[in-house]
C-alpha positions as CSV (number, residue, x, y, z in Angstrom):
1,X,120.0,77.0,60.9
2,X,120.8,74.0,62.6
3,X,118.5,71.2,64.0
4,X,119.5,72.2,67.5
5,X,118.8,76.0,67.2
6,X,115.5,75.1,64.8
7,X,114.3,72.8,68.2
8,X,115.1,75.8,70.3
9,X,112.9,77.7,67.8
10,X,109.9,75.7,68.0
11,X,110.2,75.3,71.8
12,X,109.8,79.0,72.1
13,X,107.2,79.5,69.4
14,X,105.2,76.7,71.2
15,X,106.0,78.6,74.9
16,X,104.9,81.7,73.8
17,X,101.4,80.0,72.2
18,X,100.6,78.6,75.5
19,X,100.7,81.7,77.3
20,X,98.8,83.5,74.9
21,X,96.3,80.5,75.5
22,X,96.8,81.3,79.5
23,X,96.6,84.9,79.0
24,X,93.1,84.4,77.1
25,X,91.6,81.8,79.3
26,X,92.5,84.6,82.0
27,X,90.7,87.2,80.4
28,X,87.8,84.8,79.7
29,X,87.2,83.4,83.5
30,X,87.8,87.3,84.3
31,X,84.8,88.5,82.0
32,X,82.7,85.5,83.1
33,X,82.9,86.4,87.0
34,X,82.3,90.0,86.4
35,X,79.2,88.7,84.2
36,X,78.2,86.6,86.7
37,X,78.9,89.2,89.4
38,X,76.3,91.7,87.4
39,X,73.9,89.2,86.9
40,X,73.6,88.5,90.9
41,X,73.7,92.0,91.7
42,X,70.7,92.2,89.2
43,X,68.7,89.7,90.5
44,X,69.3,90.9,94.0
45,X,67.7,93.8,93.8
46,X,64.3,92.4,91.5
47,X,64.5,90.1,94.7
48,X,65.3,92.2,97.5
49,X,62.9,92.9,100.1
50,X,62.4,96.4,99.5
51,X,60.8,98.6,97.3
52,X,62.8,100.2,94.4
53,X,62.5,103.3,95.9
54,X,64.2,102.1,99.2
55,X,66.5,100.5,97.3
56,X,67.5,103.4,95.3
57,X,67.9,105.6,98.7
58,X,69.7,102.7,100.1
59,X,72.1,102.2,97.0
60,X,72.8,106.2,96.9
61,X,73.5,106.9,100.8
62,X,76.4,104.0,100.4
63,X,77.7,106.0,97.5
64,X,78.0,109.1,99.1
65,X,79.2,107.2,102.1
66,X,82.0,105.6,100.1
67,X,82.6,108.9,97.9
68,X,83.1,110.4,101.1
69,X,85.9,107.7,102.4
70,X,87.5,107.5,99.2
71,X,88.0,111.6,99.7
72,X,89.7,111.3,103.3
73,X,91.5,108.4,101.7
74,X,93.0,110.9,99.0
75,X,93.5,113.8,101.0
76,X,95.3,111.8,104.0
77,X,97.0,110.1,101.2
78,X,98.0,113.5,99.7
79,X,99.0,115.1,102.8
80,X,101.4,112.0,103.5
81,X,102.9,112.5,100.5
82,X,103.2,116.5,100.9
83,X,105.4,116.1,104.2
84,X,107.6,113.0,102.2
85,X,108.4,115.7,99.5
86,X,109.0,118.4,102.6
87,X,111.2,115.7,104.6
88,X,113.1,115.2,101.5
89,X,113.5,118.6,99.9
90,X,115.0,119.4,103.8
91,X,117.0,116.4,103.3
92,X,118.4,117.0,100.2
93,X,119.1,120.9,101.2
94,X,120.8,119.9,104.6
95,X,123.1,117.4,102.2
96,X,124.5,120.2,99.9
């Protein structure tokens, strides 16, 4: 190997160890704001206003409210999909 391709070498070596360096310090910040995001949700509710019992009720209807959207979410989605396959199967029979 040659100076020039052992340069070319080390270049790349030393690319690829600052991405993985990127790549971790991604991952880090990442698990630190979902940490942080827990921890505020936490002391939200020991603060909040309410009693824990309201708080529970409250915390439960907006999951059922956004179990519900995520369901018409799905089945519009699923139906668009349905009549895409239709459009094309027609397509594609109208072509032959």
């Amino acid at each position: 190997m040659d100076d020039h391709e052992e340069q070319a070498l080390h270049e790349l070596e030393a690319a690829e160890d600052e991405e993985a360096v990127e790549h971790h310090s991604t991952r880090t910040f990442l698990a630190g704001l979902a940490i942080g995001a827990l921890i505020g949700a936490g002391a939200a509710l020991l603060f909040a206003p309410q009693s824990g019992a309201d708080t529970r009720r409250a915390v439960s209807r907006r999951a059922k409210h956004l179990a519900r959207e995520a369901r018409d979410h799905y089945d519009e989605i699923t139906e668009k999909l349905r009549r895409a396959r239709r459009a094309k199967e027609r397509d594609d029979a109208t072509d032959d």
